[in-house]
N, CA, C and O of each residue as an XYZ file, in Angstrom:
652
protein
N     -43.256     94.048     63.275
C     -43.731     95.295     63.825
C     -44.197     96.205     62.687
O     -43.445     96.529     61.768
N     -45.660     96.661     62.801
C     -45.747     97.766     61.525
C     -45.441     99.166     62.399
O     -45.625     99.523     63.563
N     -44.841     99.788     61.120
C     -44.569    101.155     61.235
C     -45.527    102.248     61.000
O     -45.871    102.477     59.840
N     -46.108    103.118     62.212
C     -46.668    103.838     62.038
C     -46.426    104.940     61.063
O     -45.247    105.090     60.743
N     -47.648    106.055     60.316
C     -47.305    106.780     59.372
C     -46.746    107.837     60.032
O     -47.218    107.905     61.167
N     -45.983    108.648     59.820
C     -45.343    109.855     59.685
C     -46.685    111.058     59.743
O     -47.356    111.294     58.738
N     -46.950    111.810     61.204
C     -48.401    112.882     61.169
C     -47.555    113.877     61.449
O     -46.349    113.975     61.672
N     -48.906    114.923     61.354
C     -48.068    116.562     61.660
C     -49.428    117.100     62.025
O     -50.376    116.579     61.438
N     -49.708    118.156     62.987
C     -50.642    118.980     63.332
C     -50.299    120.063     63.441
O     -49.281    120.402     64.045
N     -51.389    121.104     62.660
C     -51.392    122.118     61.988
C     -52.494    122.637     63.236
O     -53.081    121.832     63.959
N     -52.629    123.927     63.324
C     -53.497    124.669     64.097
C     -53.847    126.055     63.733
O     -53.185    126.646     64.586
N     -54.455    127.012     63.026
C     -54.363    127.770     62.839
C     -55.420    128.572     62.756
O     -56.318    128.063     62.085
N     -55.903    130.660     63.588
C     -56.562    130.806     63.840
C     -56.956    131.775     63.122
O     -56.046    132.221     62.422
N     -58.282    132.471     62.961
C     -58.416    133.978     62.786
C     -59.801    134.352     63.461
O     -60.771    133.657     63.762
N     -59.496    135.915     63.608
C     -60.920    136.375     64.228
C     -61.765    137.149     63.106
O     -61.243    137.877     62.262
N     -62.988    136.924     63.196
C     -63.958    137.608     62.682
C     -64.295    138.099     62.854
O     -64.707    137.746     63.959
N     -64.896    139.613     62.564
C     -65.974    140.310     63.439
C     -67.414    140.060     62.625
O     -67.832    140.853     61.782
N     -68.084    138.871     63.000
C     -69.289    138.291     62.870
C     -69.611    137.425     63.855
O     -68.637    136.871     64.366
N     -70.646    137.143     64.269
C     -70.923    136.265     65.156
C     -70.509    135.012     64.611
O     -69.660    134.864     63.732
N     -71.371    133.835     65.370
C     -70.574    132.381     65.433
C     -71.585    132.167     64.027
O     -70.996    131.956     62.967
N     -72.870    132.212     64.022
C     -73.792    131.564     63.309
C     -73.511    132.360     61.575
O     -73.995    131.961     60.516
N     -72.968    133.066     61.698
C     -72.785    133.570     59.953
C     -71.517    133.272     59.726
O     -71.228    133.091     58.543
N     -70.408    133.134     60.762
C     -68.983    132.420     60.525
C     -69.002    131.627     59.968
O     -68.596    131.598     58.807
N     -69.736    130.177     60.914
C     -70.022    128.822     60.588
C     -70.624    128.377     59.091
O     -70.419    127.569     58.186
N     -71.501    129.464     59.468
C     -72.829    129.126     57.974
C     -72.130    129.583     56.317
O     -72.309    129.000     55.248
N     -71.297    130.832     56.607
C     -70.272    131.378     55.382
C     -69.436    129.849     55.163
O     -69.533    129.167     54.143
N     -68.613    129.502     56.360
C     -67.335    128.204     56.241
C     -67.578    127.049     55.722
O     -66.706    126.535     55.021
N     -69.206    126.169     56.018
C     -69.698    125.810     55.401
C     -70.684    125.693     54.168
O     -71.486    124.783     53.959
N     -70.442    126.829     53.392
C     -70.971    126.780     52.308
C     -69.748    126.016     51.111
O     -69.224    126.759     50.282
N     -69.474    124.859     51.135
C     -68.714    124.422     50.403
C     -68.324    125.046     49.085
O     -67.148    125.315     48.838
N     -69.293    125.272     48.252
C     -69.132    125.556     47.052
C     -68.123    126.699     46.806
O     -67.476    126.826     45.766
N     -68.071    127.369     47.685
C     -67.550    128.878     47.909
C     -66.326    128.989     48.722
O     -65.587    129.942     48.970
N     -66.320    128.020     48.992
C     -64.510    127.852     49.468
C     -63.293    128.215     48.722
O     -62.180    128.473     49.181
N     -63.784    128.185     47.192
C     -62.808    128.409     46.086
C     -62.301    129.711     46.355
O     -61.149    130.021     46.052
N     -63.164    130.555     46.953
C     -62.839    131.981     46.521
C     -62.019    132.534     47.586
O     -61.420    133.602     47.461
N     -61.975    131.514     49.076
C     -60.488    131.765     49.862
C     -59.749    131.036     50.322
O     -58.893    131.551     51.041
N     -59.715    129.685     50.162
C     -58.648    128.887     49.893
C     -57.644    128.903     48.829
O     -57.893    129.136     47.646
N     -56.585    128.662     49.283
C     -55.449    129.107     48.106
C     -55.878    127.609     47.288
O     -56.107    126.575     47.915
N     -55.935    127.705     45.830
C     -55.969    126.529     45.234
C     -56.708    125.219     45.102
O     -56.297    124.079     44.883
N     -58.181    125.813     45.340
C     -58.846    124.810     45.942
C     -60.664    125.313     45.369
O     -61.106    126.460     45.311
N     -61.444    123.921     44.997
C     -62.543    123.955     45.016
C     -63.351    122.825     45.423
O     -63.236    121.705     44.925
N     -64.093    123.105     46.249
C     -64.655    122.155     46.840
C     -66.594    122.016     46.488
O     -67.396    122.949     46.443
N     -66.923    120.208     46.248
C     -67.904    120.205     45.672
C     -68.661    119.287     46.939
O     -68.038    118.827     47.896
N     -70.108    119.135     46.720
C     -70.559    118.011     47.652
C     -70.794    117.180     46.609
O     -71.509    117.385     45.629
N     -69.891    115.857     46.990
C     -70.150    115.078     46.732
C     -71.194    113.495     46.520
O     -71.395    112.804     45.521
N     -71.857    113.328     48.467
C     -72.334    112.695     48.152
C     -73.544    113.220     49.484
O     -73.089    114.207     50.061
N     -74.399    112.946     49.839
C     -75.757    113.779     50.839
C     -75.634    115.108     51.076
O     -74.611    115.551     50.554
N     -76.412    116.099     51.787
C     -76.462    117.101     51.833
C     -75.576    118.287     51.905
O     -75.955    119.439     51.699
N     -74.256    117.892     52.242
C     -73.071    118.657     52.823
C     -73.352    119.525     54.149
O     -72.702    120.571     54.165
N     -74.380    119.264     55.525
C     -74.433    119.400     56.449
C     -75.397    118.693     57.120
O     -76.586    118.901     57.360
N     -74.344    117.493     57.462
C     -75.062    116.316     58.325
C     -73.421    115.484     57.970
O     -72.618    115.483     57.037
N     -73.541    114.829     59.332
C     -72.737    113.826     59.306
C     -72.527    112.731     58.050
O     -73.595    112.649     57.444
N     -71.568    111.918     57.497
C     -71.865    111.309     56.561
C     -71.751    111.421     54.835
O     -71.587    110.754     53.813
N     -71.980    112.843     55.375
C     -72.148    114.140     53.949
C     -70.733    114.015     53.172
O     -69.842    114.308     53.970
N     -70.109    113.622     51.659
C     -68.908    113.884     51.153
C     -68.547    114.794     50.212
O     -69.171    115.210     49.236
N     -67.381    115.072     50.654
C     -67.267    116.378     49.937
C     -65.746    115.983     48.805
O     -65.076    114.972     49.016
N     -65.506    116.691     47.974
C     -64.361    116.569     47.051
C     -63.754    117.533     46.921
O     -64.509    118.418     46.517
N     -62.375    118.008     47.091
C     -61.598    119.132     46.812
C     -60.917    119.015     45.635
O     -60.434    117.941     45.275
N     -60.851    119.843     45.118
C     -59.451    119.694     44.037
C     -58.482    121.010     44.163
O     -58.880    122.169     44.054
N     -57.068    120.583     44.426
C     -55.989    121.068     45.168
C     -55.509    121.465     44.003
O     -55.646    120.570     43.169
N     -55.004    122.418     43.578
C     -53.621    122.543     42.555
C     -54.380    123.479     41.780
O     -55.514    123.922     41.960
N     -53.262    123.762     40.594
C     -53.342    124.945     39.186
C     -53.686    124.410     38.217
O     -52.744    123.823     37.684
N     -54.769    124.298     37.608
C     -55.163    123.837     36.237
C     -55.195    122.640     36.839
O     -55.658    122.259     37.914
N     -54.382    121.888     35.593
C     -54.383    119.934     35.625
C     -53.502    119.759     36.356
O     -53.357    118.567     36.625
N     -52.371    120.838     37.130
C     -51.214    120.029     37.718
C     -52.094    120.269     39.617
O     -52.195    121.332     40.230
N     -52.611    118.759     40.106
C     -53.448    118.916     41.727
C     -53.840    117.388     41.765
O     -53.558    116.429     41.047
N     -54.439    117.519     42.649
C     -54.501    116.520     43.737
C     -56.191    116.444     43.970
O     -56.694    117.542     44.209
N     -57.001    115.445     43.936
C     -58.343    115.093     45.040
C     -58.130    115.039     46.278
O     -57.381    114.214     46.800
N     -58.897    116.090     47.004
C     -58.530    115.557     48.529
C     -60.446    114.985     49.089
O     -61.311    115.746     49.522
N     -60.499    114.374     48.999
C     -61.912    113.613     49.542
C     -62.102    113.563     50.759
O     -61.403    112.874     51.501
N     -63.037    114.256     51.141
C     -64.182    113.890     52.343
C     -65.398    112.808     52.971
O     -66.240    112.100     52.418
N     -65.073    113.036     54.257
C     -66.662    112.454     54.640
C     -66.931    113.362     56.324
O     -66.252    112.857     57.219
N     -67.605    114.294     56.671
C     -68.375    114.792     57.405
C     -68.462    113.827     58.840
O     -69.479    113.261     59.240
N     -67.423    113.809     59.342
C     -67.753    113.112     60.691
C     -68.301    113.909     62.087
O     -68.684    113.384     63.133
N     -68.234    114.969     61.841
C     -69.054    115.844     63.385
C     -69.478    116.926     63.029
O     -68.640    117.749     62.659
N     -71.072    117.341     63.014
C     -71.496    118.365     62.540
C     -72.762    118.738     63.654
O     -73.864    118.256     63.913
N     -71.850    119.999     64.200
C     -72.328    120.540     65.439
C     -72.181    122.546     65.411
O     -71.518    123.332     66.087
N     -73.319    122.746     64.102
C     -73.453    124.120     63.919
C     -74.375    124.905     65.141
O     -75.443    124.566     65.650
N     -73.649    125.895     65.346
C     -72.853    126.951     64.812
C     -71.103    126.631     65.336
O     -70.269    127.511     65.124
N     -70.757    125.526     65.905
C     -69.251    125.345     66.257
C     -68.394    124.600     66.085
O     -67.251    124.567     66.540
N     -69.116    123.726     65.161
C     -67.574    122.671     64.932
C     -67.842    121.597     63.542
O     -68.963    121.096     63.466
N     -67.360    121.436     63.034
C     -67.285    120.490     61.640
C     -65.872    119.380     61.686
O     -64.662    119.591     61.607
N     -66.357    118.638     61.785
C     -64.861    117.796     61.507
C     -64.772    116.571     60.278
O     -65.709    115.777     60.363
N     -63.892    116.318     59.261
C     -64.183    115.723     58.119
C     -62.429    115.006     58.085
O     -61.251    115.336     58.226
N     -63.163    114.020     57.841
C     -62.144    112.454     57.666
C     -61.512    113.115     56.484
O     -62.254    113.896     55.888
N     -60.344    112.976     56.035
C     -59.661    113.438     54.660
C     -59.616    111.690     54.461
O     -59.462    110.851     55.349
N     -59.752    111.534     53.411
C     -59.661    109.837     52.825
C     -59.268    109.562     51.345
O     -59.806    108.636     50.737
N     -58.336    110.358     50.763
C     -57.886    110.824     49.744
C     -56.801    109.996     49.267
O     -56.394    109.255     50.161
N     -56.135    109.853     48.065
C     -54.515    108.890     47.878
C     -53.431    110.208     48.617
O     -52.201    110.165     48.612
N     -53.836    110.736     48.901
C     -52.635    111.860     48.874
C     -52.733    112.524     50.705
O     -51.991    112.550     51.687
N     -53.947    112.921     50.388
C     -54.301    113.659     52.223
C     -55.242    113.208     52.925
O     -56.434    113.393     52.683
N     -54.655    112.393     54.127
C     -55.692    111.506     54.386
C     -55.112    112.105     56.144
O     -54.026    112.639     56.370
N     -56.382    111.760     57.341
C     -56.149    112.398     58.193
C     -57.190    112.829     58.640
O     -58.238    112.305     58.265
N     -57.224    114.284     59.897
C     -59.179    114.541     60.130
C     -58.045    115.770     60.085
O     -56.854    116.008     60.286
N     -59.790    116.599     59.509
C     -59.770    117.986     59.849
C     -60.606    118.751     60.613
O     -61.695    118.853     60.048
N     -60.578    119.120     61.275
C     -61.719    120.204     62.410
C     -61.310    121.638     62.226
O     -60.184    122.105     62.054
N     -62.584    122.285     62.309
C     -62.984    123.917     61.845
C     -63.941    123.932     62.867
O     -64.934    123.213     62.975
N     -63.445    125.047     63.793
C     -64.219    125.190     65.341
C     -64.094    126.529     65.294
O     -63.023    127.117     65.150
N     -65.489    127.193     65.447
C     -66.057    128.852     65.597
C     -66.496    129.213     67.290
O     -67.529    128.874     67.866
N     -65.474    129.914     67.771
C     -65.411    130.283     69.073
C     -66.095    131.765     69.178
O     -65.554    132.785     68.751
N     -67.269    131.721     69.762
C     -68.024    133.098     70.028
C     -66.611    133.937     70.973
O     -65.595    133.519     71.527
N     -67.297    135.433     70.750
C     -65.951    136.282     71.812
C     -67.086    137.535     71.773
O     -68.098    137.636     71.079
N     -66.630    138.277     72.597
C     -67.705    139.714     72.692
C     -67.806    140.574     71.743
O     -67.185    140.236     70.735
N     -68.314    141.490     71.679
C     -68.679    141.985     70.691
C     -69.163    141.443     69.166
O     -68.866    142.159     68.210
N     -69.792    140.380     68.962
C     -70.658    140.276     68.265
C     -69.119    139.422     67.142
O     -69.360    139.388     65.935
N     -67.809    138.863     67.571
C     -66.821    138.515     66.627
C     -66.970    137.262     67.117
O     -67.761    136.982     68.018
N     -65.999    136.220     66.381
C     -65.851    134.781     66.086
C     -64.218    134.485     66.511
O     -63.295    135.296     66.438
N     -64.186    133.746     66.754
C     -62.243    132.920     66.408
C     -62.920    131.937     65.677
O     -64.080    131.601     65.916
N     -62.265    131.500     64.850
C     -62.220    130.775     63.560
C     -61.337    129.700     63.176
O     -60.801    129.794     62.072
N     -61.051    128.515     64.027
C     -59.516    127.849     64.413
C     -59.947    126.635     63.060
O     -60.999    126.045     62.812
N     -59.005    126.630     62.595
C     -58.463    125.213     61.661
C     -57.548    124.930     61.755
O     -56.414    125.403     61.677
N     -58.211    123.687     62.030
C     -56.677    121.967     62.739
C     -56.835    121.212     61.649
O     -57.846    121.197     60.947
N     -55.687    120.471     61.458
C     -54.991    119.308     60.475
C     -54.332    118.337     61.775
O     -53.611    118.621     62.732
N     -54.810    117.369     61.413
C     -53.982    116.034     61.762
C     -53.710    115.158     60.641
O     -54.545    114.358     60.218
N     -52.247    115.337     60.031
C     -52.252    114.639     59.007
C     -51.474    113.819     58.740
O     -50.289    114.087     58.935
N     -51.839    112.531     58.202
C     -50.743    111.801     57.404
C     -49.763    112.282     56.528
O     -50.135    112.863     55.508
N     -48.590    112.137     56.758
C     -47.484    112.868     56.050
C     -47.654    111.752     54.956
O     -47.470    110.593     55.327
N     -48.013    112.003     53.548
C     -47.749    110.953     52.007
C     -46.168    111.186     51.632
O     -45.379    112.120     51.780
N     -46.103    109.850     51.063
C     -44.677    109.316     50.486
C     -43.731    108.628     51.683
O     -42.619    108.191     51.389
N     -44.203    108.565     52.943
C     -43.724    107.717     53.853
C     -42.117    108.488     54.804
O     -42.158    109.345     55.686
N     -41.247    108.019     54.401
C     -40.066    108.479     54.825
C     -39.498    109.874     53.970
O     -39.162    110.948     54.468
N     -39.511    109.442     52.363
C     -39.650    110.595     51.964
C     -40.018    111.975     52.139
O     -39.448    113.065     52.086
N     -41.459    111.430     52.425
C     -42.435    112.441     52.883
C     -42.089    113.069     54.440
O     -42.198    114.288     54.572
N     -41.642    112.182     55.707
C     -41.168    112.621     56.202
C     -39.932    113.672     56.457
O     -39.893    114.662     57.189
N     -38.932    113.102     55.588
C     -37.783    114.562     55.267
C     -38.153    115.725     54.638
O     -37.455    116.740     54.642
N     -39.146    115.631     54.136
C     -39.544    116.819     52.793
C     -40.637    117.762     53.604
O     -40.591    118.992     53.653
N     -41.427    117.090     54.102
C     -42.291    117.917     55.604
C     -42.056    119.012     56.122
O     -42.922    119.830     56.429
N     -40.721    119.159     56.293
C     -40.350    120.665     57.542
C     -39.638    121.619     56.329
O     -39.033    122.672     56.532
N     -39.842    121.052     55.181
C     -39.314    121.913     54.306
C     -40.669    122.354     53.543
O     -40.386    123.401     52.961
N     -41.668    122.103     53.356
C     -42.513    122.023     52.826
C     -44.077    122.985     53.963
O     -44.873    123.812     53.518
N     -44.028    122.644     54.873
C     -44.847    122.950     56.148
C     -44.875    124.481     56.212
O     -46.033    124.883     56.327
N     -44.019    125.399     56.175
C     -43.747    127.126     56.433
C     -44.458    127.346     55.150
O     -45.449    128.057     55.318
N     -44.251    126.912     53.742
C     -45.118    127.377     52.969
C     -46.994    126.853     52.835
O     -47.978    127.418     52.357
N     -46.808    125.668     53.449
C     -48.142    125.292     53.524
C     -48.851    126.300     54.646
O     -49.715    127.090     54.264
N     -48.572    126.260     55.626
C     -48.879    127.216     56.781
C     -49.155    128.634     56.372
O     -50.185    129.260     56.624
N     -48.217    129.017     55.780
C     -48.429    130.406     55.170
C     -49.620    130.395     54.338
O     -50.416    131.292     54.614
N     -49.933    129.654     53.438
C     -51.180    129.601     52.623
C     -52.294    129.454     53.154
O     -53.338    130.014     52.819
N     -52.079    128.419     54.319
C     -54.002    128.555     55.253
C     -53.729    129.767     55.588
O     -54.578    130.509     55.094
N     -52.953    130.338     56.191
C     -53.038    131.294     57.183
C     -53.407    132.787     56.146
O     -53.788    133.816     56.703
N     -53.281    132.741     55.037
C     -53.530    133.576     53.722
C     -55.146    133.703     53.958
O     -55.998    134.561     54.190
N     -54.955    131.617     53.651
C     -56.634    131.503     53.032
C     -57.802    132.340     54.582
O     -58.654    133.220     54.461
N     -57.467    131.797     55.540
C     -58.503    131.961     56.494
C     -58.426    133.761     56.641
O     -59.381    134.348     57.151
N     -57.192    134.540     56.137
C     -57.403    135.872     56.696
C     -58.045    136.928     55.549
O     -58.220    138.120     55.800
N     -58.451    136.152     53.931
C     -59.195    136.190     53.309
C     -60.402    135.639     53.660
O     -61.346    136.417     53.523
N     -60.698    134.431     54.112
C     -62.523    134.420     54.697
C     -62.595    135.393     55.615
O     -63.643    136.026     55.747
N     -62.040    135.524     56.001
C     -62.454    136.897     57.192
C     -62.816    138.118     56.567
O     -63.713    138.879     56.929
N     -61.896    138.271     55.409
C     -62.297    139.728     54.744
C     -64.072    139.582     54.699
O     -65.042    140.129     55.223
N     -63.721    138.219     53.489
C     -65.070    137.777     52.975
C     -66.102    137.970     53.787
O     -67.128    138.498     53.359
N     -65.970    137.544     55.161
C     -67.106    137.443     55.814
C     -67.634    138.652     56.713
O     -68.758    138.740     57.207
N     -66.491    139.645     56.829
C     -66.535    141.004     57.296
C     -67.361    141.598     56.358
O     -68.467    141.925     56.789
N     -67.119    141.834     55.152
C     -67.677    142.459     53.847
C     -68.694    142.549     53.888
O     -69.163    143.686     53.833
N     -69.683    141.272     54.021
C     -70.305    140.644     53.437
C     -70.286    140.017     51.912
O     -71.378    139.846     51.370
N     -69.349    139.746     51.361
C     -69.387    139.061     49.922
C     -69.331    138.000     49.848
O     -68.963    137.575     48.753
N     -69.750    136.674     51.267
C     -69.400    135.395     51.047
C     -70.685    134.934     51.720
O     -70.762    134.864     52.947
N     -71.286    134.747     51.238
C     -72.571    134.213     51.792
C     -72.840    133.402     52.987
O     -72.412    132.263     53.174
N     -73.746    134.229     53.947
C     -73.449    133.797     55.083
C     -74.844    132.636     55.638
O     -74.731    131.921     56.633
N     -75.682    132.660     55.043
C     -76.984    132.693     55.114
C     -77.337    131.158     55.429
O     -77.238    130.374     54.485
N     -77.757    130.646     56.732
C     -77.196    128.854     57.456
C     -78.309    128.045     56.233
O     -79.405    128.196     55.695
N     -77.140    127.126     56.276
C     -77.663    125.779     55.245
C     -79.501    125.615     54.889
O     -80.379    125.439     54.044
N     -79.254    125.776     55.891
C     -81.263    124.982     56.447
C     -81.950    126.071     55.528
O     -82.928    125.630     54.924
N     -81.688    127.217     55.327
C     -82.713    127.887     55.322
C     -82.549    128.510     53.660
O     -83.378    129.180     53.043
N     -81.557    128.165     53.321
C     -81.494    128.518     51.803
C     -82.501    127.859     50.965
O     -82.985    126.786     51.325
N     -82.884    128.483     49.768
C     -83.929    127.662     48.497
C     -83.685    128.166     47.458
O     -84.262    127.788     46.438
């Protein structure tokens, strides 16, 4: 009998007051993720970084002490939804980032994790100890893109049309 891996799903929301199409278009500007994700920069790796297929590379951590978390672009349906295979040694799993229009001209902004828990059993005990601070940090990072994208200081301006 093989033993399935050890998952956990994460869900977590914020509202914007921007519409869907400068939400989306700010969230996917990869390059610029650094500046509200806790600990994190993200590059395109391999085709355009909006289109299916597209890979992307994170690097997780402080200085030299982090992690690669690697992408590949499996659903790309702007202005509302992105979803990307994590295929990494470490975080592997899908992630989806879904921009929910609401009135007045604002966004909901939801990011889901379905993830492989790494280190197996280990990793399983260490999880619920580990999870309240991970949680706390998206929930940091996304209520900083919101500043960002309220401001205007995070570039909102959709893929297609940049040069």
């Amino acid at each position: 009998m093989t033993r399935q891996p050890h998952t956990s799903h994460l869900s977590l929301d914020v509202v914007v007051a921007a519409p869907p199409e400068a939400v989306f278009a700010a969230l996917t500007q990869w390059a610029e993720q650094g500046r509200w994700m806790l600990g994190t920069q993200v590059s395109v790796t391999r085709g355009d970084g909006v289109s299916v297929g597209s890979e992307l590379s994170a690097w997780t951590g402080v200085g030299r002490v982090g992690f690669w978390d690697t992408m590949v672009i499996t659903r790309w349906e702007p202005p509302a939804r992105v979803d990307v295979l994590h295929t990494g040694s470490v975080v592997r799993g899908t992630g989806y980032m879904e921009v929910l229009a609401l009135p007045g001209r604002r966004s909901r902004f939801i990011w889901s994790e379905d993830l492989v828990i790494p280190l197996g059993a280990l990793g399983a005990v260490g999880w619920p100890l580990v999870r309240p601070a991970f949680r706390a940090g998206v929930l940091k990072s996304l209520r900083a893109f919101a500043r960002l994208v309220e401001t205007g200081t995070l570039p909102s301006a959709p893929l297609s049309h940049r040069g």
